[in-house]
Structure formats: structure tokens, C-alpha cells
C-alpha positions as CSV (number, residue, x, y, z in Angstrom):
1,X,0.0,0.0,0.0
2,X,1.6,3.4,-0.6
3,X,0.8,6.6,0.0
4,X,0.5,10.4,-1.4
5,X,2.0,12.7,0.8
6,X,-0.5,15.6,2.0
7,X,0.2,18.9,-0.2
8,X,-1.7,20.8,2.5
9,X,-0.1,19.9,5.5
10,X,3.3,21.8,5.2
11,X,1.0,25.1,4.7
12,X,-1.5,24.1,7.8
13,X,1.1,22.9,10.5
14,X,2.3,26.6,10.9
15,X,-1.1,27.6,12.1
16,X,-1.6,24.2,13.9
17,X,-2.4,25.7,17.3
18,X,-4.7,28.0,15.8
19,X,-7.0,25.0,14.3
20,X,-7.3,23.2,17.3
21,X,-8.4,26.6,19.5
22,X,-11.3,27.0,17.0
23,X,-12.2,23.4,16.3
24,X,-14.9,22.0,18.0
25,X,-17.4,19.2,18.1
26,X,-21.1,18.7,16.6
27,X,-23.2,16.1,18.7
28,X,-26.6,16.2,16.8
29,X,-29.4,15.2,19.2
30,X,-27.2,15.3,22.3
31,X,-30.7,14.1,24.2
32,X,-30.6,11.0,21.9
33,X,-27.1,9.9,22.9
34,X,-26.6,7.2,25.5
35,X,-23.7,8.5,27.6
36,X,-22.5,5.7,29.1
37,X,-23.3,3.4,26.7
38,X,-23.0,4.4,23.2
39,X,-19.4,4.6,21.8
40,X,-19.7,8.3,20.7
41,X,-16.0,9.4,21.3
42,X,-14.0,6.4,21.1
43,X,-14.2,3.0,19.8
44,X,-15.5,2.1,23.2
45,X,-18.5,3.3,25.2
46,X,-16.8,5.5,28.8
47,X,-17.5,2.9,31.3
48,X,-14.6,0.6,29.4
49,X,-12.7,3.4,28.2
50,X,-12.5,5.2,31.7
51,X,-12.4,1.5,33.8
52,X,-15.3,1.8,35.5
53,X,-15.9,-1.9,37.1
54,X,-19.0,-3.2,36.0
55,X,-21.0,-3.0,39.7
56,X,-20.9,0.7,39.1
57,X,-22.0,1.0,35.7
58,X,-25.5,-0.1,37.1
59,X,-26.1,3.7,37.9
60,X,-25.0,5.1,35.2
61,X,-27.6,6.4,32.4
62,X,-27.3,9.6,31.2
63,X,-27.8,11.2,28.0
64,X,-25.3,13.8,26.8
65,X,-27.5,16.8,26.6
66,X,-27.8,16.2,30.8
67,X,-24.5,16.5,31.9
68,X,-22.9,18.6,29.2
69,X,-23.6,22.1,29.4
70,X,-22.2,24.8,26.3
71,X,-18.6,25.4,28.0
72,X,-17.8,22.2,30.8
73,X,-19.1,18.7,31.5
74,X,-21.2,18.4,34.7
75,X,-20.7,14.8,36.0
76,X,-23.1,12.9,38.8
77,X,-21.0,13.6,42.5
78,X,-20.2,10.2,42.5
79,X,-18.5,10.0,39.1
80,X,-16.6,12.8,40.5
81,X,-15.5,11.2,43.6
82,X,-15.0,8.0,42.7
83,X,-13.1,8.4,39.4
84,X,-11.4,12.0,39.9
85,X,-8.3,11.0,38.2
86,X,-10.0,10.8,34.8
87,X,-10.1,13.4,32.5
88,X,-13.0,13.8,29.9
């Protein structure tokens, strides 16, 4: 397999920083999406991805439009507590 090399890319990496600062992300119907258990941000749904054990995933369903607000994420206290070490 071989591939073309990107004619773009040696223009775009000088302003690199200034793409990521003004790129963002488009849920859709945030009230549709299964938080916990839909894979919307990985190829794995959060509980596996962030190593919840499986006894606490019990409590969690959520759907993104209830604990994402426009600038921060607004996690259930006992997300927080229990799993403060990872970062969404």
C-alpha cells in the first residue's frame, strides 16, 4: 500500500495551534445519545474506556444533553468522587 504525501499539510502545521483553539465538536441530538453506553467518542462506550468496574455502571444512564452544558461537563457527584483521576 503506498501513500501520497499531504500537499496541504506543510501550509496548515504553521497555524496548527490556531486550528485546534477554534475546532470544535457537533453532537446532533445530544438528548438522543446514550452516555454511558453508546461509543460516541471512542471505539468504546466510557465505562470501558474510563475503567469503571462493572458493579458501578448499574447507575449510570445519562444522555449527553444532561450532563454537558455549552462550556464544561457536569458529571453525577459520585463520578466525581470515585473516578477524579480521569479526565474527559
Amino acid at each position: 500500500m503506498s501513500f501520497k504525501s499531504s500537499s496541504i499539510w506543510h501550509d496548515i502545521k504553521h497555524v496548527y495551534d490556531v486550528v485546534l483553539e477554534n475546532t470544535f465538536w457537533t453532537l446532533g441530538k445530544s438528548d438522543c445519545i446514550n452516555l454511558w453506553n453508546n461509543r460516541w467518542c471512542s471505539n468504546i462506550c466510557l465505562p470501558e474506556l474510563a475503567r469503571i468496574p462493572y458493579f458501578d455502571r448499574a447507575r449510570l444512564y445519562s444522555v449527553v444533553s444532561s450532563v454537558w452544558t455549552s462550556t464544561h461537563w457536569n458529571f453525577p457527584s459520585f463520578i466525581d468522587n470515585l473516578y477524579a483521576n480521569f479526565l474527559f
